[in-house]
C-alpha positions in Angstrom: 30.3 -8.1 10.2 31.2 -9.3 13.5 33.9 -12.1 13.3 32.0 -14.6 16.3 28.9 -15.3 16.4 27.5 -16.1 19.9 25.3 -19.3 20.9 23.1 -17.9 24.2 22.5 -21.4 26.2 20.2 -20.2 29.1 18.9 -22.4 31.5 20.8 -25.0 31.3 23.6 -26.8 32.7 27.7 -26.8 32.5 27.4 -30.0 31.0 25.5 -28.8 28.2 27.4 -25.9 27.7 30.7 -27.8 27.9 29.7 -30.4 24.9 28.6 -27.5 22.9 32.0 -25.8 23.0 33.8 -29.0 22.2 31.5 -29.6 19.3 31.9 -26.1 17.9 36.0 -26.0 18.6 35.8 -29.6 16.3 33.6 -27.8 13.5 35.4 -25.2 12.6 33.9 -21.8 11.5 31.2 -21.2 8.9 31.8 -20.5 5.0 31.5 -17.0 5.6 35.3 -17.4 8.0 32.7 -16.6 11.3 33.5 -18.7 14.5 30.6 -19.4 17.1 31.4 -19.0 20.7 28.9 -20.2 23.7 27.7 -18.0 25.9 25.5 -18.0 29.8 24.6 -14.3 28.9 21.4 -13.2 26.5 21.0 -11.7 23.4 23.4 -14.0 21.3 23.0 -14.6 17.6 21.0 -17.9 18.4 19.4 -18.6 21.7 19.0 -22.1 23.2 17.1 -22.4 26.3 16.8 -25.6 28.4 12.8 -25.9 29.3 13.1 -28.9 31.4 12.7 -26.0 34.9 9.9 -24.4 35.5 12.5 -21.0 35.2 13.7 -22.0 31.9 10.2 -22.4 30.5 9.0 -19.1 31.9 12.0 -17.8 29.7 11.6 -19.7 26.5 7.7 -18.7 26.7 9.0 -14.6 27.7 11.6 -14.3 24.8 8.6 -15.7 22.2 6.0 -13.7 23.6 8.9 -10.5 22.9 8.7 -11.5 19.3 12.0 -13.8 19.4 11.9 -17.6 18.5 14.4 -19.2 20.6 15.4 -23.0 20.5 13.9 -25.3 23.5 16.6 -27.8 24.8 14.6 -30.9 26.2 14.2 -34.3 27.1 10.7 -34.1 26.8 8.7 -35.5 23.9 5.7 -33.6 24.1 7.3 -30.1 24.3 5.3 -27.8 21.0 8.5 -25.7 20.0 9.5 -24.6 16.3 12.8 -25.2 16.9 13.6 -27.9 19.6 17.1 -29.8 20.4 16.2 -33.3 22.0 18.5 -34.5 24.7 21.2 -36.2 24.9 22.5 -33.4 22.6 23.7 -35.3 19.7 26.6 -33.7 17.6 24.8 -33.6 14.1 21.5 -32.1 15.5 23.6 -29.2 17.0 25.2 -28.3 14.2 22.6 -29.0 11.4 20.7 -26.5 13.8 23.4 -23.8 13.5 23.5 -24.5 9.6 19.6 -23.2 9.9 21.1 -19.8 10.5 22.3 -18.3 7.5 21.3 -14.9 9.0 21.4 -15.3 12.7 19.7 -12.6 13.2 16.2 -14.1 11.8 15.7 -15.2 14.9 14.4 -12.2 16.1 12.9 -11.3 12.9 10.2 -13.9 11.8 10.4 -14.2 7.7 6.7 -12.8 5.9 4.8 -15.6 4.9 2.7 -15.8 1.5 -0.5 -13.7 1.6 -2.7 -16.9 0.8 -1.4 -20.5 2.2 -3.7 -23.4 0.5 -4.6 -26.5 2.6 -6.8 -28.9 2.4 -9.2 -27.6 0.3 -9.4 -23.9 1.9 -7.6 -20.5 1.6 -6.2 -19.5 5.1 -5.2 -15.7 4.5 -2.3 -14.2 6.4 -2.0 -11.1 7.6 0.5 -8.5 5.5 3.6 -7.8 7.4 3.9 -4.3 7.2 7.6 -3.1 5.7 8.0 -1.1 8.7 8.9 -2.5 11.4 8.5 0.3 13.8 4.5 -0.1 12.8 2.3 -2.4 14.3 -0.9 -3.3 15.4 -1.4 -2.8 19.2 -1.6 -7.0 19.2 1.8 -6.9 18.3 3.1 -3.8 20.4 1.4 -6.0 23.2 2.9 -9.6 22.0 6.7 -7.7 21.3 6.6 -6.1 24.7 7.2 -3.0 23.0 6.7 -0.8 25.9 7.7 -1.8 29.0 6.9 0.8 31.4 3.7 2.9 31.7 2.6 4.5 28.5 -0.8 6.3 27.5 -1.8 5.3 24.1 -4.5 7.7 22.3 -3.6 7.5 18.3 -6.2 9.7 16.3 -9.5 8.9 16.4 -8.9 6.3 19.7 -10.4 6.7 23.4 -7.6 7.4 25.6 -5.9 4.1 26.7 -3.2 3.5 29.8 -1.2 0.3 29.9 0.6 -0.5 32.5 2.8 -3.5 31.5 5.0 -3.8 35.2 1.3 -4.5 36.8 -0.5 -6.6 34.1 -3.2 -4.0 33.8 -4.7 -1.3 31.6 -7.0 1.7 32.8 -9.9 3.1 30.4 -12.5 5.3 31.2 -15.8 4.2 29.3 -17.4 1.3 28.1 -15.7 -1.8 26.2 -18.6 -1.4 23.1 -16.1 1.5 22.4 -13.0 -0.4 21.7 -14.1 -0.5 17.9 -12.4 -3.7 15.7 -10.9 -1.4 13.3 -9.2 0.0 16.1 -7.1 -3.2 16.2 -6.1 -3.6 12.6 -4.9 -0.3 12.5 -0.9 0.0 12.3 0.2 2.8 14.7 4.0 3.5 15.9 5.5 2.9 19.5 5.8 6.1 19.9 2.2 6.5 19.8 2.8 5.4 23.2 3.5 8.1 25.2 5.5 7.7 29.2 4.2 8.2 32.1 6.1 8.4 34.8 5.3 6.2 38.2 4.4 9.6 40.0 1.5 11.0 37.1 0.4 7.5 36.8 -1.5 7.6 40.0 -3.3 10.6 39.0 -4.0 9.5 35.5 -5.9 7.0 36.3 -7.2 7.9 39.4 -11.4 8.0 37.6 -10.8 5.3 35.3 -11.1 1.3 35.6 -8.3 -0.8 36.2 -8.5 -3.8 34.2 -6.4 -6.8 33.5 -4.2 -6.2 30.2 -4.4 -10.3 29.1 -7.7 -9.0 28.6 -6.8 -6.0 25.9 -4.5 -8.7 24.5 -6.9 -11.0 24.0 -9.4 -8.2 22.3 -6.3 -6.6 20.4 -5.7 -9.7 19.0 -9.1 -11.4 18.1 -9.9 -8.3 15.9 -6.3 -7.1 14.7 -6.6 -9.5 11.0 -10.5 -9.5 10.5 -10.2 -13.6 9.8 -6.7 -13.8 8.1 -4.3 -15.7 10.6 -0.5 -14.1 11.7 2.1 -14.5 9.1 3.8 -17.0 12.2 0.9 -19.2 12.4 0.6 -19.6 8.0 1.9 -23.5 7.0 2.8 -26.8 8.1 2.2 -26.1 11.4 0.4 -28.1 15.0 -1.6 -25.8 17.4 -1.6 -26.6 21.1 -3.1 -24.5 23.7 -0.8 -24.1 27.7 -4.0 -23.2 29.1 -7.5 -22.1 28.5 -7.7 -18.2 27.4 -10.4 -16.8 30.4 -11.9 -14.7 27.7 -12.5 -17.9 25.2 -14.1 -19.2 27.4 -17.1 -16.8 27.6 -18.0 -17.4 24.0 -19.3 -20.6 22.9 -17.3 -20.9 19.9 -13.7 -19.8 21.0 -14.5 -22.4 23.9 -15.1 -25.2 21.5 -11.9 -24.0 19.6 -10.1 -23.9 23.2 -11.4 -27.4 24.7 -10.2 -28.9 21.6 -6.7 -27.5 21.6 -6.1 -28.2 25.2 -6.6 -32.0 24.7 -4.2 -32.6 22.0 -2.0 -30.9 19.2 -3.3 -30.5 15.3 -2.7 -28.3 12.4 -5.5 -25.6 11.3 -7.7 -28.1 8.5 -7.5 -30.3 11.5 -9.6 -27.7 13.9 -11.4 -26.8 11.0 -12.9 -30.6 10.5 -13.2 -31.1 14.2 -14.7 -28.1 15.2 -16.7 -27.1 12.1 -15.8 -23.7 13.0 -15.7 -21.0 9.9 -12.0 -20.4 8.7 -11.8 -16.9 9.7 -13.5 -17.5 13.4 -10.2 -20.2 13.7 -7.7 -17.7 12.3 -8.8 -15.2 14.9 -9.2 -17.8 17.6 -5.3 -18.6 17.2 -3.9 -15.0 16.7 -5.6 -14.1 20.0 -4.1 -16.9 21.7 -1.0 -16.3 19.8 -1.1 -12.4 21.0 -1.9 -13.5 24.8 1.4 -16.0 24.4 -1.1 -19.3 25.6 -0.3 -20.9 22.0 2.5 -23.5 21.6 3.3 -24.0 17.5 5.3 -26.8 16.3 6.7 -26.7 13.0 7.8 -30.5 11.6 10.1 -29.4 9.3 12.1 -27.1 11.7 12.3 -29.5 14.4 16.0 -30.8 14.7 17.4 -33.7 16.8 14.4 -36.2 17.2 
């Protein structure tokens, strides 16, 4: 067990940084006899990022869409974060946020979530978490950023895919009626994703069509649950869409669903009643937007420093 833990403040300013070290040197260390230290450098035990740039949302947004849930430093009221720090950083919210860590490392690894959440009246099933963490559906691989270079992707009984994560695209030669839903929920391994290298990429996809991979994400994710919403989306939680998913808005019910959440934040029985949408068209709604990283979630009872 390391001795100090580190604090990752990204983004921000010295100013911040400088009152966070003062009010960790006059708190002491935890029960456990571990100090906290601040850091400018990522992949600390908890990560605070300063959204209040248009750089330090773009990161805050890129370390949740790699499966992380980092804390958003604003002034802003209207910011949809889990875990959010209001400024002027005030002492207690600081360190009743680092209380919140008993294992810093959750941070990176969301908690499972019960396999049936009650609310209002309905059942909104969750997705299992599977044990493994190394399997996962391709919505996930995608959301996680598993692989970050060119792979080619052809578990058994799957058309040959490409994905090409540096470019935003992925190649597949044949129709999209072939990219069956079961495909989705199926758990497969990163290493079902196999390199290619910048040279053989060229000529493996010379006959095949280049598409745009927010689209894959989108399909991955729509059809990865069949109806039962992400074990991060389950709870007291408020929706709110950053923008308009293209691919909602070619059906007429995920465009309802969309118009709705771009207006103004609510929780899932809330979309249910104003959209009179079907539970499990709503749960797959949200995981797709949640896969394609377009979904801001706000949990209440996580949110620190009002």
């Amino acid at each position: 067990m390391p001795e100090t833990l580190k604090v990752s403040v990204l983004s921000a300013g010295a100013r911040e940084r400088t009152v966070m070290r003062s009010l960790l040197a006059i708190a002491g260390n935890r029960d456990d006899g571990r100090g906290w230290q601040v850091t400018e450098e990522q992949g600390g035990d908890v990560t605070v990022v300063d959204v209040d740039s248009q750089e330090g949302e773009a990161l805050w947004l890129s370390l949740r869409e790699r499966g992380q849930r980092p804390v958003a430093l604003t002034a802003r009221r209207d910011f949809a974060a889990d875990r959010i720090l209001r400024k002027p950083l005030r002492s207690r919210a600081f360190l009743d946020l680092l209380k919140t860590f008993d294992d810093p490392e959750d941070q990176h690894s969301p908690q499972a979530q019960p396999e049936i959440v009650a609310e209002g009246g309905h059942q909104w099933l969750s997705m299992e978490r599977p044990a493994d963490s190394g399997m996962a559906t391709l919505a996930e691989h995608l959301r996680r950023q598993t692989w970050t270079s060119p792979v080619m992707l052809q578990p058994s009984g799957w058309p040959r895919l490409i994905i090409d994560p540096g470019s935003g695209s992925w190649f597949f030669d044949g129709p999209l009626s072939d990219m069956k839903p079961q495909m989705f929920a199926q758990l497969i391994s990163a290493d079902d994703g196999r390199p290619v290298s910048s040279s053989d990429l060229v000529a493996e996809v010379e006959s095949e069509v280049r598409r745009p991979l927010r689209e894959l994400k989108w399909f991955a994710g729509l059809a990865q649950s069949r109806g039962r919403l992400h074990p991060d989306l389950v709870g007291e939680a408020t929706f709110m869409l950053t923008q308009a998913p293209g691919e909602a808005m070619e059906n007429d019910r995920f465009a309802r669903l969309a118009r709705i959440l771009i207006r103004a934040p609510m929780g899932v029985e809330e979309l249910h009643r104003e959209s009179g949408e079907a539970a499990e068209n709503i749960a797959a709604f949200l995981n797709a937007c949640y896969t394609t990283g377009q979904l801001l979630v706000s949990r209440q009872a996580e949110v620190v420093g009002y």
